[in-house]
N, CA, C and O atoms as a MOPAC input file, in Angstrom:
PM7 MOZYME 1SCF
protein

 N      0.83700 1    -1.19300 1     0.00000 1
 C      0.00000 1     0.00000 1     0.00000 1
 C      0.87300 1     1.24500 1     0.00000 1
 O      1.90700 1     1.28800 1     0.66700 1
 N      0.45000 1     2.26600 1    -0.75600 1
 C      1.02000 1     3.35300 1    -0.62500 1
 C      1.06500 1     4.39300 1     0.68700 1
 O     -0.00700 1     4.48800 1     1.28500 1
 N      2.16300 1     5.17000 1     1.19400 1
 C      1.78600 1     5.67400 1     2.64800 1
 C      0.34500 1     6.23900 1     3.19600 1
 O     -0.00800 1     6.02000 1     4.35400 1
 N     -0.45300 1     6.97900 1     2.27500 1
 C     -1.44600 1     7.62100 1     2.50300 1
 C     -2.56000 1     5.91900 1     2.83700 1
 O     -2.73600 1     5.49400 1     3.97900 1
 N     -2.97000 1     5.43700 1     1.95400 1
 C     -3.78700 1     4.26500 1     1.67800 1
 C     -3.29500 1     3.64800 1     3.31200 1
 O     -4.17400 1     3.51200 1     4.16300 1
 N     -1.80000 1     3.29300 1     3.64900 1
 C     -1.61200 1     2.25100 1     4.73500 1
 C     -1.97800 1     3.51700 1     6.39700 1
 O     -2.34700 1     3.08700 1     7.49000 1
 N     -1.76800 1     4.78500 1     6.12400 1
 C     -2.37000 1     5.63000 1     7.58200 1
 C     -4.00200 1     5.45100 1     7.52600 1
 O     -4.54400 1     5.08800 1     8.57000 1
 N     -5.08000 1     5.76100 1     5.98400 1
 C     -6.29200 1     5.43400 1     6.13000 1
 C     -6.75700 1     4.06400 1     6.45700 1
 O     -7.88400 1     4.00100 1     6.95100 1
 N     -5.86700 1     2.53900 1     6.21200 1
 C     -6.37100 1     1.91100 1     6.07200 1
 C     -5.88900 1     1.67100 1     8.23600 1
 O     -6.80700 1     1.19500 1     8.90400 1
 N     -5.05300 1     1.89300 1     8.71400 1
 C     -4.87100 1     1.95900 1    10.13500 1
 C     -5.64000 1     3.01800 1    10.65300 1
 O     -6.17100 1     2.66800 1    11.70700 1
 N     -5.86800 1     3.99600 1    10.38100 1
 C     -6.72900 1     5.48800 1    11.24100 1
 C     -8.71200 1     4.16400 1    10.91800 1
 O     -9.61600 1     4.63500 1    11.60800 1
 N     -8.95600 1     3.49700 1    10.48600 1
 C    -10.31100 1     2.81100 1    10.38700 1
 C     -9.80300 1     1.53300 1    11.27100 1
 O    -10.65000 1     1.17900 1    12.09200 1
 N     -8.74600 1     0.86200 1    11.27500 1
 C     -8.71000 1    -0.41500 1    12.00500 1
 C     -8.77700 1     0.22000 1    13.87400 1
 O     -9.53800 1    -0.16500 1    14.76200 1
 N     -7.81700 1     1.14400 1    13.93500 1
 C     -8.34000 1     1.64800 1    14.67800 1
 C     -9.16000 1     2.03200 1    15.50500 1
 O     -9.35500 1     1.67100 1    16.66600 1
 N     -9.57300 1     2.67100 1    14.97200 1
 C    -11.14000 1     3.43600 1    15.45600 1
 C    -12.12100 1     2.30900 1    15.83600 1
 O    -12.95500 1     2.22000 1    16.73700 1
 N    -11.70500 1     1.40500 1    14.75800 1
 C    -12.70900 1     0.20500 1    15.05900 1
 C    -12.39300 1    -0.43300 1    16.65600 1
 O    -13.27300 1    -0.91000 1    17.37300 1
 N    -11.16900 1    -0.34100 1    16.96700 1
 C    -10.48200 1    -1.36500 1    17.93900 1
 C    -10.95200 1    -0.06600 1    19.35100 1
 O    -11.52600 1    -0.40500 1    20.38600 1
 N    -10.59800 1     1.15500 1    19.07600 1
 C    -10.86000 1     1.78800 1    20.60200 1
 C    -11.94100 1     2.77900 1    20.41000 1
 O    -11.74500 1     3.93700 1    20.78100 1
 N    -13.04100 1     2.44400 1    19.87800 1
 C    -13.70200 1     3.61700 1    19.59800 1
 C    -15.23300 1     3.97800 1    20.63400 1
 O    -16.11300 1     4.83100 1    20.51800 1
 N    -15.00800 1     2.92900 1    21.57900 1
 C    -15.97000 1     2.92800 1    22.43900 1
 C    -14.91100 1     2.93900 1    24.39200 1
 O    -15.26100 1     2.52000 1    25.49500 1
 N    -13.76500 1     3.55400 1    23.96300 1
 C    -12.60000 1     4.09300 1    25.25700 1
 C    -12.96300 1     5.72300 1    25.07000 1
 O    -13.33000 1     6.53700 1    24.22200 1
 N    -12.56500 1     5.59000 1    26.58100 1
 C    -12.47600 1     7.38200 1    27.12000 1
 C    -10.67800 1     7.29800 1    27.02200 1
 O    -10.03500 1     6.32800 1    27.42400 1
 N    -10.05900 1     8.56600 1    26.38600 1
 C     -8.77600 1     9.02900 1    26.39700 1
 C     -8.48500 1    10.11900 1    26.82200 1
 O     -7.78300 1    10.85200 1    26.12500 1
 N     -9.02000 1    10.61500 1    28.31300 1
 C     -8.92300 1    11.56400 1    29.14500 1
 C     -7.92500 1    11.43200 1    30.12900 1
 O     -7.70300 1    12.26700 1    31.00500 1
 N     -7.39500 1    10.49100 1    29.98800 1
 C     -6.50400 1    10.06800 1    30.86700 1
 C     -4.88100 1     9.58500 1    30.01700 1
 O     -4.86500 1     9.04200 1    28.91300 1
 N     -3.90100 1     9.85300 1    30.64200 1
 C     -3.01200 1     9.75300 1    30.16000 1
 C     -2.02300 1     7.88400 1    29.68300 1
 O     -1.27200 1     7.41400 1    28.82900 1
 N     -2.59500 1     7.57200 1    30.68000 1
 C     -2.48500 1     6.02800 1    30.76000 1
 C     -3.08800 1     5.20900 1    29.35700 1
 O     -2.57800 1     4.36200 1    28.62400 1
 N     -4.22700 1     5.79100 1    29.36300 1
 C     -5.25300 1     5.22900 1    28.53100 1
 C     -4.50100 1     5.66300 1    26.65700 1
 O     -4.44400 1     4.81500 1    25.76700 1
 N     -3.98100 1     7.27900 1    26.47500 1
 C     -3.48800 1     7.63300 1    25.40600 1
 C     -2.57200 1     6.72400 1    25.15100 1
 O     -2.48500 1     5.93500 1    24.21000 1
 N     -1.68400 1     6.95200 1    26.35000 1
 C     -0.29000 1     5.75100 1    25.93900 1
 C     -0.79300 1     3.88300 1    25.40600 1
 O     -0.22000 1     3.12700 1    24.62100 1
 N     -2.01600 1     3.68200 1    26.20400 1
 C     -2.12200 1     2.37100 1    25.63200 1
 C     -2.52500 1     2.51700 1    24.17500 1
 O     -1.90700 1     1.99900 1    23.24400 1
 N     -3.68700 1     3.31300 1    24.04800 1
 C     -4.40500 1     3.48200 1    22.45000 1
 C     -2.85100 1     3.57600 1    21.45100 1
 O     -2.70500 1     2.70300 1    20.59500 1
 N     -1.84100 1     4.56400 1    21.60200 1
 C     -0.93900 1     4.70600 1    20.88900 1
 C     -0.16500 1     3.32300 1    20.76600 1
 O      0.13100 1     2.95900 1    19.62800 1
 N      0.20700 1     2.48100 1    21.90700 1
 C      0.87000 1     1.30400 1    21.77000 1
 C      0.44100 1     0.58200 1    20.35800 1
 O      1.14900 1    -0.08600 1    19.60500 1
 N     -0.94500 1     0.93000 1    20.24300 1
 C     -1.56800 1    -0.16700 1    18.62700 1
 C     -0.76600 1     0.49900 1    17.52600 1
 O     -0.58000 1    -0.21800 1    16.54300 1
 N     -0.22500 1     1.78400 1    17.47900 1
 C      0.01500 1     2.05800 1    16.07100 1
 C      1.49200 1     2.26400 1    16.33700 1
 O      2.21800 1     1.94900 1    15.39400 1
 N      2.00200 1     2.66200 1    17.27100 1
 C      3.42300 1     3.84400 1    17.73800 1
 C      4.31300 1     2.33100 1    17.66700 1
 O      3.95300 1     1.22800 1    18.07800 1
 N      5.57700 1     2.71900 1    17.00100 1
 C      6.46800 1     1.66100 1    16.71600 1
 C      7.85200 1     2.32600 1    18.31700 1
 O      8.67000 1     1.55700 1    18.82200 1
 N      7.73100 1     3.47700 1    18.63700 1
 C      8.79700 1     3.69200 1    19.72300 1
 C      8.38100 1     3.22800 1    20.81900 1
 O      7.22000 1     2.90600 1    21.07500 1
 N      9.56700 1     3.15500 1    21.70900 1
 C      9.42200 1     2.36000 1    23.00800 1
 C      8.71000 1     2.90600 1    23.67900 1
 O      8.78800 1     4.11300 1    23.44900 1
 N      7.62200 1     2.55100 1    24.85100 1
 C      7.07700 1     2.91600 1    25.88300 1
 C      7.47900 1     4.41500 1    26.21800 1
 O      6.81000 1     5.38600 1    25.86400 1
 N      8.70200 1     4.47900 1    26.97300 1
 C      9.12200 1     5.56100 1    27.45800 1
 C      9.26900 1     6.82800 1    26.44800 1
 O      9.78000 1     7.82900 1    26.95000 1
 N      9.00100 1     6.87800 1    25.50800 1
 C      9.27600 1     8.22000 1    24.76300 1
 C      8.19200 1     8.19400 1    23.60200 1
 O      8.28600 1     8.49400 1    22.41200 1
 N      6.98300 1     7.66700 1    24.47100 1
 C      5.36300 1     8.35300 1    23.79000 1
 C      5.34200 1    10.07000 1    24.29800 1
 O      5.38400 1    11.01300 1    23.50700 1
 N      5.28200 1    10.16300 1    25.50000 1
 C      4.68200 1    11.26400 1    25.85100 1
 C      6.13200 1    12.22600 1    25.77100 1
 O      5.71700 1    13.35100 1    26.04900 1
 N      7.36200 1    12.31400 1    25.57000 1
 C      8.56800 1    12.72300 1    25.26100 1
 C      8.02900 1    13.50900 1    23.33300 1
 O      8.16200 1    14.65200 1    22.89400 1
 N      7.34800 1    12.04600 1    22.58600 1
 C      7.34400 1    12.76100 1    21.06300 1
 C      6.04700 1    13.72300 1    21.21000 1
 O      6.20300 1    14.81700 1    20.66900 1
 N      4.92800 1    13.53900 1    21.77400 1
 C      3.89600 1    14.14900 1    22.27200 1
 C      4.16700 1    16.14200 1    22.18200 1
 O      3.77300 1    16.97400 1    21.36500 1
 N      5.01700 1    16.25900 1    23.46000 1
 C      5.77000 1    17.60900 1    23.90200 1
 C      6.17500 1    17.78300 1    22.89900 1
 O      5.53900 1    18.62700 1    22.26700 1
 N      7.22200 1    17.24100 1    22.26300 1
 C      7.92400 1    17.87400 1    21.27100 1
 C      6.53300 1    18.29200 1    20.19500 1
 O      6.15700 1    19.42000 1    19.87600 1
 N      6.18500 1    17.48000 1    19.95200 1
 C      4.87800 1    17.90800 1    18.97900 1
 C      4.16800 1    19.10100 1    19.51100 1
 O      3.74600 1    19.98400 1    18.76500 1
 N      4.03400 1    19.12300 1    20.83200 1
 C      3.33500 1    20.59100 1    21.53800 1
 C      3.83500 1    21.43900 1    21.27200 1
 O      3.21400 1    22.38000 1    20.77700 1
 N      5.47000 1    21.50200 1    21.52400 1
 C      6.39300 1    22.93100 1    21.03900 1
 C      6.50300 1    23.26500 1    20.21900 1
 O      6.54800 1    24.48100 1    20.03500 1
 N      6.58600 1    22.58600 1    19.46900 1
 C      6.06400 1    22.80100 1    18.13900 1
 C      5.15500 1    23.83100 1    17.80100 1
 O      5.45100 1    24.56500 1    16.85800 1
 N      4.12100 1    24.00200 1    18.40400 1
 C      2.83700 1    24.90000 1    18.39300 1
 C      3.58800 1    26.67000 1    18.79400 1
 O      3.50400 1    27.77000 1    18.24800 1
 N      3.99500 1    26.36200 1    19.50200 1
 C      5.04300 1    27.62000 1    20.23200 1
 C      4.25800 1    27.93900 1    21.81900 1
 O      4.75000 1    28.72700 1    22.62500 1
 N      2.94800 1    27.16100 1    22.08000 1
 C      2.26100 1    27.82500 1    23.25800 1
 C      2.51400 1    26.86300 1    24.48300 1
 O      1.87300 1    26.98600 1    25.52700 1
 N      3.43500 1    25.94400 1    24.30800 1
 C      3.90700 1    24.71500 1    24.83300 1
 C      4.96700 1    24.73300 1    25.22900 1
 O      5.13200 1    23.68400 1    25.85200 1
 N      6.21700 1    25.58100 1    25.25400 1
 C      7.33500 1    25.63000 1    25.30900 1
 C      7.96800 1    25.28100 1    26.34500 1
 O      9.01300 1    24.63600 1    26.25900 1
 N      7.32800 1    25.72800 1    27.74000 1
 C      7.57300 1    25.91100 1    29.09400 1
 C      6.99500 1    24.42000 1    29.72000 1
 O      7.06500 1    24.25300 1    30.93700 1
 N      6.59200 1    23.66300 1    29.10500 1
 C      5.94600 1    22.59200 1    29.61900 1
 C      6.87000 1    21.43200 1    29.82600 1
 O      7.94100 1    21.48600 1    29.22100 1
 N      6.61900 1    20.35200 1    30.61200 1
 C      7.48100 1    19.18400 1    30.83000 1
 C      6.47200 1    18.13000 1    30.28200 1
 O      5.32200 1    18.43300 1    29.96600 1
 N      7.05200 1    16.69900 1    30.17900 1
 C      6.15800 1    15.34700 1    30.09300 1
 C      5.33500 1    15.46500 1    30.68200 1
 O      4.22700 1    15.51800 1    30.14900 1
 N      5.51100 1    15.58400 1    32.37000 1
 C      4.67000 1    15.43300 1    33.29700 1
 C      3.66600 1    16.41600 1    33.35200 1
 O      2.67800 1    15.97500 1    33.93900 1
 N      3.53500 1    17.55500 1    32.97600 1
 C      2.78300 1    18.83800 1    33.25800 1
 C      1.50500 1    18.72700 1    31.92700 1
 O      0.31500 1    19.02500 1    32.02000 1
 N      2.27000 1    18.18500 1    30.70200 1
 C      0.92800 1    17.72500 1    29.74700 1
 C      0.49900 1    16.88000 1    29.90900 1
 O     -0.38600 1    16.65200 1    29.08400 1
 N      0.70500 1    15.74900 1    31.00700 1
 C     -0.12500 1    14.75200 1    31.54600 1
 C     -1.21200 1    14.99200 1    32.46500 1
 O     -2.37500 1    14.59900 1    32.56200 1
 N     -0.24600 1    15.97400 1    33.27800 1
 C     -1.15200 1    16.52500 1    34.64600 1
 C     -2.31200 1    17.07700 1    34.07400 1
 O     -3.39000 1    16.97300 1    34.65900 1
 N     -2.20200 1    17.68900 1    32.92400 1
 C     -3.17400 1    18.89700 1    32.21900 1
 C     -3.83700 1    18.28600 1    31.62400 1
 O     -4.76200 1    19.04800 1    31.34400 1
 N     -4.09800 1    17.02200 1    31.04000 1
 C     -4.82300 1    15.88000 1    30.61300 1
 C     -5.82400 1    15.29400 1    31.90500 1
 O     -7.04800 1    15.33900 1    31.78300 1
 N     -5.37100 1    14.90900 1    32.76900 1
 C     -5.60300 1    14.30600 1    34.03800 1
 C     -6.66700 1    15.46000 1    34.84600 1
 O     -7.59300 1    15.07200 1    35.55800 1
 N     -6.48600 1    16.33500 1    34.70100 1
 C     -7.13500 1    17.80800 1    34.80100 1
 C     -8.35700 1    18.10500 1    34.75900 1
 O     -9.25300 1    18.34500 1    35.56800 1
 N     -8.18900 1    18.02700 1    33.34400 1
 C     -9.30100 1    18.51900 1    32.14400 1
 C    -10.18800 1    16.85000 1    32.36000 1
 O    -11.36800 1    16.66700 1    32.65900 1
 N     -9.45700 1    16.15900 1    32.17100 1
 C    -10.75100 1    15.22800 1    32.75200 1
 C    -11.31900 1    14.92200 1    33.46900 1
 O    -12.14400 1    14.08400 1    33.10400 1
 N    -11.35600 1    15.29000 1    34.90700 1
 C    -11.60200 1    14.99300 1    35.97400 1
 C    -12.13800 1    16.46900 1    36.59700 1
 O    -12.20400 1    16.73800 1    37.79700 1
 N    -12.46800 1    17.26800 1    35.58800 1
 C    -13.25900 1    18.60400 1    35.37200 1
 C    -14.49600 1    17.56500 1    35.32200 1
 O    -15.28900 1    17.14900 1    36.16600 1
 N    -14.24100 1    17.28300 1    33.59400 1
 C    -15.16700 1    16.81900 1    32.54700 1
 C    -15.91700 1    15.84800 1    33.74700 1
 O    -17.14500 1    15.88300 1    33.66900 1
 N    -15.45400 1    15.12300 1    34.67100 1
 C    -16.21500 1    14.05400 1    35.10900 1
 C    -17.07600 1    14.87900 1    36.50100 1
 O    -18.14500 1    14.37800 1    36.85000 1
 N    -16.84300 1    15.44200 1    36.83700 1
 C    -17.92500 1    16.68200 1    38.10400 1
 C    -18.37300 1    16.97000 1    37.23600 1
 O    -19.24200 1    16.09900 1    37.29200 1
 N    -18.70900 1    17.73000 1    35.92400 1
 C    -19.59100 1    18.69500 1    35.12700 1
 C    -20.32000 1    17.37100 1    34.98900 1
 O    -21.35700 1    17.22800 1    35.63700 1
 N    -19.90300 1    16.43400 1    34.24500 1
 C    -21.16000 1    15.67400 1    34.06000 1
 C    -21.79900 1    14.10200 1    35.06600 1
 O    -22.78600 1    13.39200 1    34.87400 1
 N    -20.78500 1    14.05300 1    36.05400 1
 C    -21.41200 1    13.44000 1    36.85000 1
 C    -22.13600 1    14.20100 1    38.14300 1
 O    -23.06800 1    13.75400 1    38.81100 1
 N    -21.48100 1    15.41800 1    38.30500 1
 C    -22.29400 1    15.92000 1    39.14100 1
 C    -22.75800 1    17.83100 1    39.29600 1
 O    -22.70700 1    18.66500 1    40.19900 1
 N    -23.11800 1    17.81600 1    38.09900 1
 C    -22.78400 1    18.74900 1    37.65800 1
 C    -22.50500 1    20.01600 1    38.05800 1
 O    -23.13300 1    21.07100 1    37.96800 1
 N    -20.98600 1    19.59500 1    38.71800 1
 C    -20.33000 1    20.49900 1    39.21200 1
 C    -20.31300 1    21.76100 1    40.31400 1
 O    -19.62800 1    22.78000 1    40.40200 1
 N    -21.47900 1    21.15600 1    41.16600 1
 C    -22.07100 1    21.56300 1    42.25400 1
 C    -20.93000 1    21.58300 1    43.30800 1
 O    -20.74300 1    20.37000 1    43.21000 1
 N    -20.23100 1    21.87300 1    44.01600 1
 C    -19.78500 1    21.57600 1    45.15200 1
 C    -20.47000 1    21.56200 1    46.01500 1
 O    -21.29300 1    22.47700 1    46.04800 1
 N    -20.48500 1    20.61200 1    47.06000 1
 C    -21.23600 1    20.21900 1    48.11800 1
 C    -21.60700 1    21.59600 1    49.14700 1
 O    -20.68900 1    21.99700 1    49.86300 1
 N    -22.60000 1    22.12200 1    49.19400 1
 C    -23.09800 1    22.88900 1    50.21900 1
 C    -23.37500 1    24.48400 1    49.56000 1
 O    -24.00800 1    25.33900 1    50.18000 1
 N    -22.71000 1    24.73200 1    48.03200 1
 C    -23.23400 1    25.70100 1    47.12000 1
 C    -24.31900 1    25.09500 1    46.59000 1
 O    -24.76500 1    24.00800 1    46.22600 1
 N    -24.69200 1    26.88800 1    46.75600 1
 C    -26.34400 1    27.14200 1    45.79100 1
 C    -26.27400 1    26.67900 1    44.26500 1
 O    -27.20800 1    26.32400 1    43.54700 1
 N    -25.32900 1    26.74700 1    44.05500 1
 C    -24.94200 1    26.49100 1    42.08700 1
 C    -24.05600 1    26.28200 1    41.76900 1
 O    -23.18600 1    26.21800 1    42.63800 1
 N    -23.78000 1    26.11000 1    40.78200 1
 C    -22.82300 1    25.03400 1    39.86900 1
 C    -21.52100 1    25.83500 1    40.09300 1
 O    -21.86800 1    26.95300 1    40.47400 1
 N    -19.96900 1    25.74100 1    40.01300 1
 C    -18.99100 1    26.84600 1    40.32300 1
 C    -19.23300 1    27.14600 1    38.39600 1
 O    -19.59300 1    26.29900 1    37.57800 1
 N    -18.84500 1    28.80200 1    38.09700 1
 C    -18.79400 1    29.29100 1    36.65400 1
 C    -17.88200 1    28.07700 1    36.00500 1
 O    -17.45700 1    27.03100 1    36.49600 1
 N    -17.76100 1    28.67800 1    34.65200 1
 C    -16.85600 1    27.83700 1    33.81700 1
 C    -16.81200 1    29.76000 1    33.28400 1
 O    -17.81600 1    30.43300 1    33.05600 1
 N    -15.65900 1    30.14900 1    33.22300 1
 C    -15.41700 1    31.13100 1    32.41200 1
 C    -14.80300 1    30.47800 1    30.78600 1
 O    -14.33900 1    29.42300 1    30.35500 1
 N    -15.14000 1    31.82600 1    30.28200 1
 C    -14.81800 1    31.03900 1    28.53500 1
 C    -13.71800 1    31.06500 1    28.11800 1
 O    -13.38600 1    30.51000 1    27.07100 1
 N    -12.67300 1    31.95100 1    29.13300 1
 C    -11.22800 1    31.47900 1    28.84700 1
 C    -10.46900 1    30.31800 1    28.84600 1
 O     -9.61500 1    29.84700 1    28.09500 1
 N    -11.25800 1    29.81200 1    30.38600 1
 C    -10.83600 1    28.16100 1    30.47600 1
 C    -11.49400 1    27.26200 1    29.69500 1
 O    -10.99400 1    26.20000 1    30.06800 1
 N    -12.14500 1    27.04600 1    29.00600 1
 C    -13.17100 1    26.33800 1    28.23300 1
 C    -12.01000 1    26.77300 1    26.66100 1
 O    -11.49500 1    25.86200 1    26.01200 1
 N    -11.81800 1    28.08800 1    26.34600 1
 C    -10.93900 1    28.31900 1    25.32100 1
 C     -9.70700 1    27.85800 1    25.37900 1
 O     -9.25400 1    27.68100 1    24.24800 1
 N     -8.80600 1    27.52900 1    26.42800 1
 C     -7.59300 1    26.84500 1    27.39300 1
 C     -7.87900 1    26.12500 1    26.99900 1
 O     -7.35200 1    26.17800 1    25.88800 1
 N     -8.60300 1    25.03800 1    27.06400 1
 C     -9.18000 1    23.27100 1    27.49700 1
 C     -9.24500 1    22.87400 1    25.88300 1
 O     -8.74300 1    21.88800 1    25.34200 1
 N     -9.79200 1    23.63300 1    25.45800 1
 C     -9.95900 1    23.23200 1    23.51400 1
 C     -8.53000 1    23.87700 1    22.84400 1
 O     -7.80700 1    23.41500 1    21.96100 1
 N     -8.46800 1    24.62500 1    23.31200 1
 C     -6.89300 1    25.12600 1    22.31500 1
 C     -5.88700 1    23.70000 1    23.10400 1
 O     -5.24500 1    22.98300 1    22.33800 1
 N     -5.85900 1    23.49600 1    24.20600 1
 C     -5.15300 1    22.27000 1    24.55300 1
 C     -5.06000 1    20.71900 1    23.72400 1
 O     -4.22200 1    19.86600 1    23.43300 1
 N     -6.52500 1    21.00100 1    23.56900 1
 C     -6.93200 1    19.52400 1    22.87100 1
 C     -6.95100 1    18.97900 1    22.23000 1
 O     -6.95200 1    17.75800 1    22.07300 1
 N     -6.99600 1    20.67800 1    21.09800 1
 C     -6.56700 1    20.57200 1    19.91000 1
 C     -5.04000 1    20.32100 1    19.42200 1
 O     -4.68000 1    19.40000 1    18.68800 1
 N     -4.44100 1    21.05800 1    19.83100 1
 C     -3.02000 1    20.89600 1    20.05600 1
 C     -2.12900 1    20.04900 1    20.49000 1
 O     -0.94500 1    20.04100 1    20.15300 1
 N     -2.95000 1    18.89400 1    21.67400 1
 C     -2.83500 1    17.81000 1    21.93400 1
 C     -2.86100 1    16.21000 1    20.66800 1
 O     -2.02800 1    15.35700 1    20.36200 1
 N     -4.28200 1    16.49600 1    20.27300 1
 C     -5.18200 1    16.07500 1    19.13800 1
 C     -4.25300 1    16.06900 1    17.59400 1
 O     -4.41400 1    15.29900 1    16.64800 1
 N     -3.32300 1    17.12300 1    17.71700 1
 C     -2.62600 1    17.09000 1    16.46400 1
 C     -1.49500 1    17.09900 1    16.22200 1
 O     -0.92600 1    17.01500 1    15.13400 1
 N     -0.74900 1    17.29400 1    18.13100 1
 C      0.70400 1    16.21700 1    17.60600 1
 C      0.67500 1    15.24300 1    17.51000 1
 O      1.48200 1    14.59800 1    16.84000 1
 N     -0.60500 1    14.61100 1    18.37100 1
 C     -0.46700 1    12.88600 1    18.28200 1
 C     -0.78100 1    12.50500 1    16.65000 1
 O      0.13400 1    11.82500 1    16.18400 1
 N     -1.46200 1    12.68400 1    16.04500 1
 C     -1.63400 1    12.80200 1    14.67400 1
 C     -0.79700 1    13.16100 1    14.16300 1
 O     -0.47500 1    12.33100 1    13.31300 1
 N      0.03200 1    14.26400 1    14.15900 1
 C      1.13400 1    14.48200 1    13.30100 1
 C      2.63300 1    13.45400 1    13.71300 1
 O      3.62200 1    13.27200 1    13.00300 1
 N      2.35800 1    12.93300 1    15.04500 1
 C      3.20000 1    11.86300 1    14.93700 1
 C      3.81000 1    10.86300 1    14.43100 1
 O      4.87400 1    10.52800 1    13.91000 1
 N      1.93500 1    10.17000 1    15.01600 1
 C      1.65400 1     8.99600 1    14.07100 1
 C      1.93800 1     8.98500 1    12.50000 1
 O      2.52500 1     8.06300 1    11.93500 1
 N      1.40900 1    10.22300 1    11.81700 1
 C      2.32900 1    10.09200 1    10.53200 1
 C      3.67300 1    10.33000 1     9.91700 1
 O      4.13300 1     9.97300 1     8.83300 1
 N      4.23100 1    11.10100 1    11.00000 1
 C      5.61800 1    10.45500 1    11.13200 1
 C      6.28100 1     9.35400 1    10.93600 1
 O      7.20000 1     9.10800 1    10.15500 1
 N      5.52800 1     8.44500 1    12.02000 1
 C      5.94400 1     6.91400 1    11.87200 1
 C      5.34500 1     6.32200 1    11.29700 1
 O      5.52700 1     5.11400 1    11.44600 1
 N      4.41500 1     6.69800 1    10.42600 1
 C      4.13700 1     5.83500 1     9.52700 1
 C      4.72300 1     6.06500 1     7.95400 1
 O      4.50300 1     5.31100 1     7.00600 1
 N      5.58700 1     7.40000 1     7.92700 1
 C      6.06900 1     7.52400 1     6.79500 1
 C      7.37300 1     6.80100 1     6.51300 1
 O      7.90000 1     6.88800 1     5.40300 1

């Protein structure tokens, strides 16, 4: 297969294989990547960063700090919708200002497209 044909014909085997997983968690990315990522364990979340700095809004960041910020953002996501985000003994929900909500998606995205621009890395 030609490179393009062998990333579409893996980006569908894929999807097929984890497409009913939550990847809010950092553990969980590293396993999903194990199906396609030909580098060792230890330097998933190493090509990750580099892919972040890349962006230029990432620079200052470590392995651990785009994990933490993964780990974060999901465990937001899981009070908003398991409980929606009430803290115990407030009248209402705490705000979500739209900066952090703009934070959380510019992250995700940016997240979302080194791993993608990785993966075709190694698959070229």
């Amino acid at each position: 297969m030609e490179p393009t044909e062998r990333l579409l014909f893996f980006k569908d085997r894929i999807y097929a294989t984890v497409q009913y997983k939550s990847f809010y968690k950092p553990d969980k990315v590293s396993e999903a990547l194990s199906y396609i990522w030909t580098c060792p364990p230890k330097e998933k979340w190493a090509r990750i960063l580099a892919r972040l700095k890349e962006t230029g809004r990432h620079v200052g960041r470590t392995e651990e700090n785009v994990r933490d910020e993964l780990t974060l953002i999901g465990d937001r996501r899981d009070l908003i919708a398991h409980s929606v985000d009430t803290p115990p003994g407030a009248e209402g929900p705490n705000p979500v200002e739209r900066a952090d909500a703009v934070s959380v998606i510019e992250f995700i995205v940016d997240l979302a497209t080194g791993v993608d621009l990785e993966t075709e890395a190694q698959f070229a």
